[in-house]
N, C-alpha and C positions, 0 to 999 in steps of 0.2 A: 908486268904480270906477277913476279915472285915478289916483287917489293910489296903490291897488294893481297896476296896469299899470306906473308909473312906479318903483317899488321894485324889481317884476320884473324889470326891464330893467336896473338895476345891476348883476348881475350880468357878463352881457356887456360892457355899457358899461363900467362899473370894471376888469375885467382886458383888455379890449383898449386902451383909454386905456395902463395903464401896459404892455403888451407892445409896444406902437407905441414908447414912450421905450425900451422897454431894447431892439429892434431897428433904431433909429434910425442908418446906418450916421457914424460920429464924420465931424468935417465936414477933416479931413486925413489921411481914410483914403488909402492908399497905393495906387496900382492895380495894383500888383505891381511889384516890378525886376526891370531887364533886365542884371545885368550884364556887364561887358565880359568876352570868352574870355580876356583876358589876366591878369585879374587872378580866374577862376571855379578852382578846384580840380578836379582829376580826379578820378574814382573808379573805385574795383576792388571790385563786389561779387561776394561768394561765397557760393556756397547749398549746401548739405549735407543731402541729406532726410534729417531723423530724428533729427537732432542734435539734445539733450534735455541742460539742463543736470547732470543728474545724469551726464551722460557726461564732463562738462570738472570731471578731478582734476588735482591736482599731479603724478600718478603717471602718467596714461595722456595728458593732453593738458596738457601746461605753459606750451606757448606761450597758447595761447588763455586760460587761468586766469591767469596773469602779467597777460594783456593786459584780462583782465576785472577785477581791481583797480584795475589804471591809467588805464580807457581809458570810453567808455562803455559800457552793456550794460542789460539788458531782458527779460522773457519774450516772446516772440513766439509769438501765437494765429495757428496755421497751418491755419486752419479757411474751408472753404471751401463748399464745395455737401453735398456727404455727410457725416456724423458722422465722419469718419474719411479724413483726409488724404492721398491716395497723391502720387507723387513727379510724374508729371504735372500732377495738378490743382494742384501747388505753381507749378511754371515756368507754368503756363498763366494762374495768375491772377496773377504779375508781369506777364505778357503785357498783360493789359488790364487792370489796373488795377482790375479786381470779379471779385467769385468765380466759378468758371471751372473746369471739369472735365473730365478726359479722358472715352472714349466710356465708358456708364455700361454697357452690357451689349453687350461686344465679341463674346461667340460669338456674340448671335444666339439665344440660349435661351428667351427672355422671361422673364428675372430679372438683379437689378443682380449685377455682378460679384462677386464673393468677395475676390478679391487684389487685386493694382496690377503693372501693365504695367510694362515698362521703356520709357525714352524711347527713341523710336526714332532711328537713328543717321541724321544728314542727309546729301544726298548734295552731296559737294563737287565744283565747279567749280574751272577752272583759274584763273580767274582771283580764286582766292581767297573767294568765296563760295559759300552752297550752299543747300539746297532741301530743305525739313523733308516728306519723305514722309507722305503720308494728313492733310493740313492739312485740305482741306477735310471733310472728318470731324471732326476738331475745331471749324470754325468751324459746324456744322451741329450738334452734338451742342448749346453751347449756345443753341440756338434752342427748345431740348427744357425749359429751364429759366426762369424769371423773372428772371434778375437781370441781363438786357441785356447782361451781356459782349460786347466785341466782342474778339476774341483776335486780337494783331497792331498793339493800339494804340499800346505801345510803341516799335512797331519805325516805324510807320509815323510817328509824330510826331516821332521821333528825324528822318526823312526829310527831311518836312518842310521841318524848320530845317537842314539841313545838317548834320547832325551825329553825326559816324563814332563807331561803338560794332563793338566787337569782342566776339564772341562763341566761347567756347571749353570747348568738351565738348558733348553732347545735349542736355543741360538749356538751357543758356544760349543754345543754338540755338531752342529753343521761345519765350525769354523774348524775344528779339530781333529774330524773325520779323517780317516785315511783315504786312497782312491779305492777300497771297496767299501766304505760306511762305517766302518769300527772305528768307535773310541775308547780308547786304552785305557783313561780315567775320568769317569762322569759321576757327577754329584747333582742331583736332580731341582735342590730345592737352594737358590741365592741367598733367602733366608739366615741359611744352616752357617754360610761361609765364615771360620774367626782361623783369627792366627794360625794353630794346627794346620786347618788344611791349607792354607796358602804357603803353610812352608812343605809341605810333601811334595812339590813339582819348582824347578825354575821357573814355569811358567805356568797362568791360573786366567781362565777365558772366562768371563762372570757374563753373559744374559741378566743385565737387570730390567729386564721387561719392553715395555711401551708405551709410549707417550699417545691418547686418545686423537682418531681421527678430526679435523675439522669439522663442525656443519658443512651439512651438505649446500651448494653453491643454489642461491637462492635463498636461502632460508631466513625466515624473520630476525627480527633482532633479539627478538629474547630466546630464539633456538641458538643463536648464535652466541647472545651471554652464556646461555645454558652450558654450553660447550664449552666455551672459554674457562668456567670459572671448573666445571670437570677437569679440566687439561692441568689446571694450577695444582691441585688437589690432589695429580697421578704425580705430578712434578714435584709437590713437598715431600710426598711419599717414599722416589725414588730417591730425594736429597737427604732424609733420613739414614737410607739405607749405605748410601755412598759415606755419611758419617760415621757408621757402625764397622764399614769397611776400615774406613783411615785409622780410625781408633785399633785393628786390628794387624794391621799392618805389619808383619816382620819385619826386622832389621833387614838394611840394606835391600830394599823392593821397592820399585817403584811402581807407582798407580797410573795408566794410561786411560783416559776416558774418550770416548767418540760417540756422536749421535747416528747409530750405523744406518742410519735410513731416511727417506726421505719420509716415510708413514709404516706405522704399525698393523697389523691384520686390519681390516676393514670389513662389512656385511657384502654382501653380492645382492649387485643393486640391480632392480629390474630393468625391463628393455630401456623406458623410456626414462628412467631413476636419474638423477647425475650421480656420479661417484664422490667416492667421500677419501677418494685418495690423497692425502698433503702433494699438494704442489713441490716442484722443482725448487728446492732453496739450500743454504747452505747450512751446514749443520755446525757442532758442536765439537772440539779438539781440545784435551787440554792432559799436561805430563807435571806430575812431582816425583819428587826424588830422588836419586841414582841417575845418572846416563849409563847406556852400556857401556860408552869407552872412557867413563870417568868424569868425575866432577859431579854437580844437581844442576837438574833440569834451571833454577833458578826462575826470577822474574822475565821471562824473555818470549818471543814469538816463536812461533812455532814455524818451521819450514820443512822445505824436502827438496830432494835433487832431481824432482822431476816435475817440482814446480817453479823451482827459483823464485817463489814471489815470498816473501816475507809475510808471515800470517796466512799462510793459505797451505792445505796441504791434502792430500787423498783419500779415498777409503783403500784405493791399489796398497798404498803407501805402508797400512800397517802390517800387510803381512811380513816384508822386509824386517818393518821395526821388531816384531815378535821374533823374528829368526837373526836377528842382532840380539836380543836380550836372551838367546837361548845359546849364544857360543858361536855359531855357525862361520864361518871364516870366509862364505860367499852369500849371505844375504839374499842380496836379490836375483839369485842363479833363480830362473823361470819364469820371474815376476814381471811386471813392466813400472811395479812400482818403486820408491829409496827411502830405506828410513828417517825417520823424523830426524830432526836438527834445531837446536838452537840458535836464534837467530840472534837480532837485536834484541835489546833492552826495552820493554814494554812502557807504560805507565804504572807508574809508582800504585796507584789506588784501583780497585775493583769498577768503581764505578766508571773513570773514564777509559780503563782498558778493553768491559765490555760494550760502552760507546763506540770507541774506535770501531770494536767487530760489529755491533749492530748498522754502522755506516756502510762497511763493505754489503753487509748483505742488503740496507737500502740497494744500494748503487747497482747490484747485480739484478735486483727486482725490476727500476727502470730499464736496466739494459735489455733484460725480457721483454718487456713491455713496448722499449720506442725504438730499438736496435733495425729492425725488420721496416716500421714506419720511415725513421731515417733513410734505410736504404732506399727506400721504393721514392722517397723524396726526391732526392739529388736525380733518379731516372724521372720523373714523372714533372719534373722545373725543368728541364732541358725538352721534353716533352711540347709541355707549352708552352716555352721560349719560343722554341723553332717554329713551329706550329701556328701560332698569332704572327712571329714574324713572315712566316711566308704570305700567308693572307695578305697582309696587309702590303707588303710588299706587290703582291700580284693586284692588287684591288687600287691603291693608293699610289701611283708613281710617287706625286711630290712628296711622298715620306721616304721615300728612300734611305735620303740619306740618315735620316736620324734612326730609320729602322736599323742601319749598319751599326749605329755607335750604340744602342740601345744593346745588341747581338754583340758584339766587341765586349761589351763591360758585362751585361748578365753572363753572357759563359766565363768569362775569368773568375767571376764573384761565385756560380756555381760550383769550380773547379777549385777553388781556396775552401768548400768545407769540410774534405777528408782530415787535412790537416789541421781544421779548426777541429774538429772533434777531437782530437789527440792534444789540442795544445792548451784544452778546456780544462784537463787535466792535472794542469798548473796549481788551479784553484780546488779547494777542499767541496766544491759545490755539494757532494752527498747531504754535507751538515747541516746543509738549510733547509732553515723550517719548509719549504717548497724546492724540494731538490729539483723535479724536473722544470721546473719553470727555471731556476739558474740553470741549469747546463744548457737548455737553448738556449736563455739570453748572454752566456758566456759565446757560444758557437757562433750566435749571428754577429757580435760585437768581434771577433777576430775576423770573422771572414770580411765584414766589413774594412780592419783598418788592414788585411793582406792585401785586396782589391784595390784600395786607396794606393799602398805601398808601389804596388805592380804597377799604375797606370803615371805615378809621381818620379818612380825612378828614373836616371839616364835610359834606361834601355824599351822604355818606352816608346822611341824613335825609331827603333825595329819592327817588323809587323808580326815578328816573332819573342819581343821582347818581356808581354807581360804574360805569355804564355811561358816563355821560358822562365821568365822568374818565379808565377808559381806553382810549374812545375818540379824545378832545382829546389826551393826551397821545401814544398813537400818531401824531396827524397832527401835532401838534407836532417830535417827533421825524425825521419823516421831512422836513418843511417845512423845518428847521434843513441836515438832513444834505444832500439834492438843494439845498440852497443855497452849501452849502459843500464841493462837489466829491461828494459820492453815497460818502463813505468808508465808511459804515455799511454802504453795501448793497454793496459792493465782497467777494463770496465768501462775502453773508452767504448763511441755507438755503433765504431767500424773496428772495435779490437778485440781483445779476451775477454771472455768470460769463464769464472770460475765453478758457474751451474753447469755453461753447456761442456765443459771440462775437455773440449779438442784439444787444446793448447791452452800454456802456461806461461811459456816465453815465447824468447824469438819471434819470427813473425808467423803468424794467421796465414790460413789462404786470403783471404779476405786485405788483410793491409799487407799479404805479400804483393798481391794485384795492383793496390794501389801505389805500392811505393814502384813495382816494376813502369806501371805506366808515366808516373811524374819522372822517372829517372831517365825513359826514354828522350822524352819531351824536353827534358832540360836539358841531357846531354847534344841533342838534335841542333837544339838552338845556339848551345857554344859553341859546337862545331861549326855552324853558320858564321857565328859570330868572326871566328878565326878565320874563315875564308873570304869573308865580306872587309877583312883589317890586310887583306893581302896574301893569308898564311897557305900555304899550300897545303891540297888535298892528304895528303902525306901525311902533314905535320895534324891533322885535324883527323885522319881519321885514327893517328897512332892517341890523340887522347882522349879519341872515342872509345878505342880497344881499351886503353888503362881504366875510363872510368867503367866500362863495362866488367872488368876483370875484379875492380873493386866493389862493383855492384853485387856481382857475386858470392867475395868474400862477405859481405855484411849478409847478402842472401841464407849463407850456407854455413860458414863458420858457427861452429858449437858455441863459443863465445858471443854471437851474433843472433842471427836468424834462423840457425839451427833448424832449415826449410829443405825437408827432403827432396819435394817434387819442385821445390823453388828452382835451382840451381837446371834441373830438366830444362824449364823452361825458358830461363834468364841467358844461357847460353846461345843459343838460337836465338831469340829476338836481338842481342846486341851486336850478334854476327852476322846477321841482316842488316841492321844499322851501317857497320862497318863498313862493310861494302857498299851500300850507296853511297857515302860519307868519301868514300874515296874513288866513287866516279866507275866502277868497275859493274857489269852486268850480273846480276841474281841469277842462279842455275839450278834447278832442281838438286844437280851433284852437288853447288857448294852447301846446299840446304841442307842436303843427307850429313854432308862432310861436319856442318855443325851438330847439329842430333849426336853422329855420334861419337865425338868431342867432349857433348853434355854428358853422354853416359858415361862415358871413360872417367871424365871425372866424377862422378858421381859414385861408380862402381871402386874406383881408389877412395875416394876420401871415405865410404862405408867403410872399407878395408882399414885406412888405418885410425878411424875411432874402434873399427873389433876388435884390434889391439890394444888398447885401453882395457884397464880393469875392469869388469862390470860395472858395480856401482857409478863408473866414469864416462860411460858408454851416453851416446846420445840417440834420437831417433836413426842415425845412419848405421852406428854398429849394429842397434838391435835392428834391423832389417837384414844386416849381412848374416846376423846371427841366423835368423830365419832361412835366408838362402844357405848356409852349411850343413842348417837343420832339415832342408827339405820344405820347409814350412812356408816359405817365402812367396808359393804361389797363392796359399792361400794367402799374404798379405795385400798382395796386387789384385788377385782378383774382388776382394774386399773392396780395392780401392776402385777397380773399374767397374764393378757393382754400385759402388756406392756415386761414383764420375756418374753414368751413364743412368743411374737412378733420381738423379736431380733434374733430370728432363721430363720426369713422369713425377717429381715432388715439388716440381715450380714448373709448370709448364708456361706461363709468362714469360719466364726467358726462355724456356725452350721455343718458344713461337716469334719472338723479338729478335735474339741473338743471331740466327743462322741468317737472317732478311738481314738485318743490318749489317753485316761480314758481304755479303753479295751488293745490298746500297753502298758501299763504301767504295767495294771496287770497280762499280760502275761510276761513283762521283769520282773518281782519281784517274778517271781516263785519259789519255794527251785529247781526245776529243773535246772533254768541258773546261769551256773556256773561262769560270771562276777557278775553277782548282790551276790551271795555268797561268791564269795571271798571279797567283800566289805563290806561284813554282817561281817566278822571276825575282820574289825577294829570299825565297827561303825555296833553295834549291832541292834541298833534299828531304822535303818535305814527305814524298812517294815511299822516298825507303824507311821514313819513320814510322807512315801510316805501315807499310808491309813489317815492319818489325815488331810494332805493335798485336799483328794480326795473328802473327807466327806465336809472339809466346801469350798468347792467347787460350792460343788451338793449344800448343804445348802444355800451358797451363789445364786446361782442361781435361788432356790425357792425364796429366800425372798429380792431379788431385782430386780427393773426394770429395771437393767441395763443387765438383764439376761445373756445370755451366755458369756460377757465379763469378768463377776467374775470370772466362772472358767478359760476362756480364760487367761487372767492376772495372776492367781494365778501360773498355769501352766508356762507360759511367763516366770515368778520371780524365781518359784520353780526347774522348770526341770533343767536350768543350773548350777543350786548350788547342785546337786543330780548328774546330771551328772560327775561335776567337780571331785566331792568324790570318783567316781565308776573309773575315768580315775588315779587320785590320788592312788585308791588301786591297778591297774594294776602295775604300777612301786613301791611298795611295797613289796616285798618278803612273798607269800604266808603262815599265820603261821602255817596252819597244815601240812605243808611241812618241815617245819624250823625244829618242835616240832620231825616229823619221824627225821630227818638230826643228829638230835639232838641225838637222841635214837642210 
């Protein structure tokens, strides 16, 4: 019994040991610099709602496309409280630093708005500054939301330090506001902006206007040219002006530009009107100049430390940057955003640099568009796999047997396409002139030669063999990729997206699911493996507990998978595992015993990312920060808001999921006699399905993504479970064999 407690417990123990070294802050970490205003660069940023790179041609805006070959540039996700960006919630959440949205239903109706307000015009003072009208309705409206904004932080920590920032147009009056509405320095007309006044402050917040809404959805084609060729028109206009700026430029200042929204004001459209709000897309990013800590922006991509993806970077992100170009020695103190960073070295030329960026934003469109279709696929093919096969099976004895082999190879082929969709990723498919038509035929074309691989292999010859391969190879896969920057899952159809802006690295709820359940499944089956070659229970479930421990580390390491609610979850299911694996009885106590094992660890390794620098901090310190701050409840309940919300924003799986958790443990009975003749080749079968189930449920509690975790786990798991159970039917029963035998 201690020798079985003591295995258990490597789990935890093995991945918090090595999460302690890799969060270990280096012992000449820097505490931030302070440097000197005389030698700190100025900056001039300019926000443009709605600017969309497809708007910056050679033909309609030259300046900016010139200066995007030459200079830095980026997609920027302008995503912020609602699926859909208006130009307020853009300057509002510069303001503070976290997502941040104007009032969400300004009539009064009780329903969210339809359009997007214009900014309202500030009233100016003589003495040069002025007073953002209906402020505190902004700072009250997010109080209505979870994500602690406090709108004003900007302006107030510029105060602070001393540190004069000029604000010029509506917008940049919102961005620059203090937490009561005052701006300190407002210039009303973008117009007006030359040299002079860009050098009277470090810092200079330019409103140069709005890019014209879309045609509204429906509308003819020549409403639709009409619009289009309007929008070019606002877009040479603004490119003019962005010239007039460059040509004005002070030494040593640098020009940051961002498309701060996802649409500009809009009309208010009747009951039954469509809106004419721009869709969810990526916007616009681009830096010349100066860096704060030295050097020019250079020809290079743009990044941030809270996206880690190269080319990709926030609208959180600028307030950071503006309080790095303004001196500050702690940047992102409040924010959730990291200032801008030069990445890699772009292309040489305009033209295919902003190619490159128009592919990202393809690729996030289809991801929009077949993301959710995919999902509901993989459920909806195992649907009616199982489904024709039982029929027929009830209806047709002599098919039997081919209805097994038929269920044997469809769910392995089903269960090889999470990881098809990430390995599709290989290939540049966005570029093609029919992107979504390659990436499905990329997707079916792997899962097809995984499927071949799994049923060709040695291991074959287990009834656990091609389930375990591809499930091992799925977590392998994803283990390698969350190790080496998440590029696989970067726009794959079960990964990141850079609109819906959850996540940037690490892993997703979504392919944390899937890689927890292939990792179950594969480690299940070596441990089989090991005990079927002789190994003792011991020896199998001690490299259950290691690879559980390193499941972990890839879970949860910042370097990794940097998955706060992951590691909740990944704890308990693999110490469920454990214990069956090594033969010993499941107990509610030792259940609790792991829960709160997960949280220990969980609640240290917060702790020692909060020691870490800000800027250095990951999802786990900024939580702990929230728990010092008091705030922390509100983060969780956000979270269990948002958990226990997806059962009433997908009631499909709310109606699937809990039936399927009860069919499962009624199939896995010692009473049914298919699940036990399958228990005779792959013993530990019960405690895989039970450890599956647990970080399920776990998963569930401790993400927002709520019922999709188990949804997905289940998705990954059931077919590779199945596959085994249809695998031991054409197996020769062995306690059959053993009497025959006799």
């Amino acid at each position: 019994m201690v020798s079985v407690l003591r295995s258990s417990w490597l789990v935890p123990v093995a991945a918090l040991a090595a999460l302690v070294i890799l969060l270990a802050p280096p012992a000449d970490a820097a505490s931030g610099a302070d440097p000197s205003r005389d030698d700190q660069p100025a900056a001039v940023f300019v926000g443009i709602a709605g600017l969309a790179w497809d708007d910056v041609t050679a033909e309609d805006m030259p300046t900016l496309y010139e200066l995007t070959g030459r200079d830095a540039a980026a997609s920027l996700t302008a995503r912020t409280i609602r699926s859909r960006t208006c130009v307020v919630d853009g300057w509002l959440t510069v303001s503070s630093g976290r997502r941040s949205t104007d009032v969400v239903d300004s009539d009064d109706d009780g329903s969210a708005d339809r359009y997007c307000r214009p900014t309202p015009g500030p009233e100016a003072d003589a003495d040069g500054s002025a007073t953002v009208p209906g402020w505190q309705e902004y700072v009250e409206e997010q109080h209505n939301h979870a994500y602690n904004a406090t709108v004003g932080l900007l302006g107030d920590r510029l105060a602070e330090h001393d540190v004069c920032a000029t604000a010029v147009g509506h917008g940049a009056a919102l961005a620059l506001a203090d937490s009561s509405g005052h701006v300190a320095s407002y210039r009303p007309n973008p117009g007006e902006v030359d040299a002079e006044m860009m050098s009277e402050c470090p810092l200079t917040v330019i409103d140069l206007g709005s890019m014209p809404p879309p045609a509204s959805a429906g509308s003819d084609r020549e409403t639709r040219e009409a619009a289009l060729e309007h929008r070019r028109q606002v877009a040479s206009g603004i490119d003019d002006l962005l010239d007039e700026l460059i040509d004005e430029l002070p030494r040593n200042t640098a020009l940051l530009v961002a498309g701060i929204s996802d649409s500009g004001p809009t009309a208010i459209p009747l009951h039954d009107d469509p809106s004419q709000v721009a869709g969810s897309a990526l916007r616009v990013a681009a830096a010349t100049g100066p860096m704060p800590g030295g050097g020019e922006w250079g020809s290079r991509w743009l990044t941030s430390g809270s996206t880690q993806w190269t080319g990709i970077v926030q609208i959180t992100d600028i307030t950071s940057t503006l309080l790095e170009y303004a001196g500050l020695d702690e940047p992102t103190a409040g924010t959730v955003g990291r200032p801008w960073r030069a990445g890699e070295t772009h292309p040489a030329s305009a033209a295919e640099t902003v190619d490159e960026l128009l592919s990202t934003h393809i690729a996030t469109q289809i991801y929009r568009t077949q993301s959710g279709p995919f999902f509901q696929l993989l459920g909806a093919a195992q649907l009616v796999l199982f489904a024709v096969a039982l029929i027929v099976w009830v209806r047709f004895r002599p098919a039997r047997v081919m209805v097994q082999r038929i269920v044997h190879v469809g769910a392995v082929a089903i269960a090889s396409f999470p990881v098809s969709s990430y390995l599709a990723n290989l290939a540049p498919w966005a570029k093609f002139e029919r992107p979504a038509i390659a990436l499905w035929a990329l997707i079916i074309a792997i899962s097809v030669a995984i499927t071949v691989t799994a049923f060709r292999g040695p291991w074959r010859k287990k009834i656990y063999g091609p389930a375990g391969m591809v499930g091992g190879s799925t977590a392998a896969v994803m283990a390698i990729d969350v190790s080496t920057g998440s590029n696989l899952q970067q726009l794959s159809l079960l990964g990141l997206s850079p609109v819906v802006a959850g996540r940037f690295y690490g892993l997703g709820n979504i392919p944390f699911a899937i890689f927890i359940a292939a990792c179950l499944v594969g480690t299940a089956a070596l441990a089989q493996w090991i005990i079927d070659r002789g190994g003792s229970r011991r020896s199998a479930g001690t490299v259950t507990a290691v690879i559980g421990g390193l499941a972990t580390i890839v879970v949860g390491a910042p370097q990794a998978g940097a998955d706060v609610g992951g590691i909740l979850a990944a704890i308990p299911g693999f110490a469920v595992l454990v214990i069956g694996v090594l033969g010993t009885r499941l107990t509610f106590v030792k259940l609790a015993a792991a829960a709160i094992a997960a949280l220990a660890v969980f609640l240290l390794v917060a702790w020692l990312d909060w020691l870490r620098p800000v800027g250095e901090r990951t999802h786990f310190g900024g939580f702990f920060d929230d728990l010092v701050s008091g705030e922390a409840w509100t983060v969780i309940w956000r979270k269990i808001s948002a958990s226990f919300g997806t059962l009433f924003r997908l009631p499909y799986y709310a109606w699937t999921v809990p039936p399927l958790y009860a069919g499962i443990l009624w199939v896995t009975r010692p009473a049914v006699r298919g699940f036990q003749q399958t228990l005779q080749h792959w013993s530990i079968l019960r405690s895989l399905v039970w450890a599956g189930l647990v970080a399920g449920a776990a998963g569930f509690a401790a993400n927002d993504s709520g019922i999709i975790v188990p949804a997905l786990i289940l998705t990954t798991g059931i077919p590779l479970v199945v596959a085994a159970i249809a695998a031991a039917q054409q197996t020769p029963d062995r306690s059959r064999s053993a009497k025959a035998g006799r």
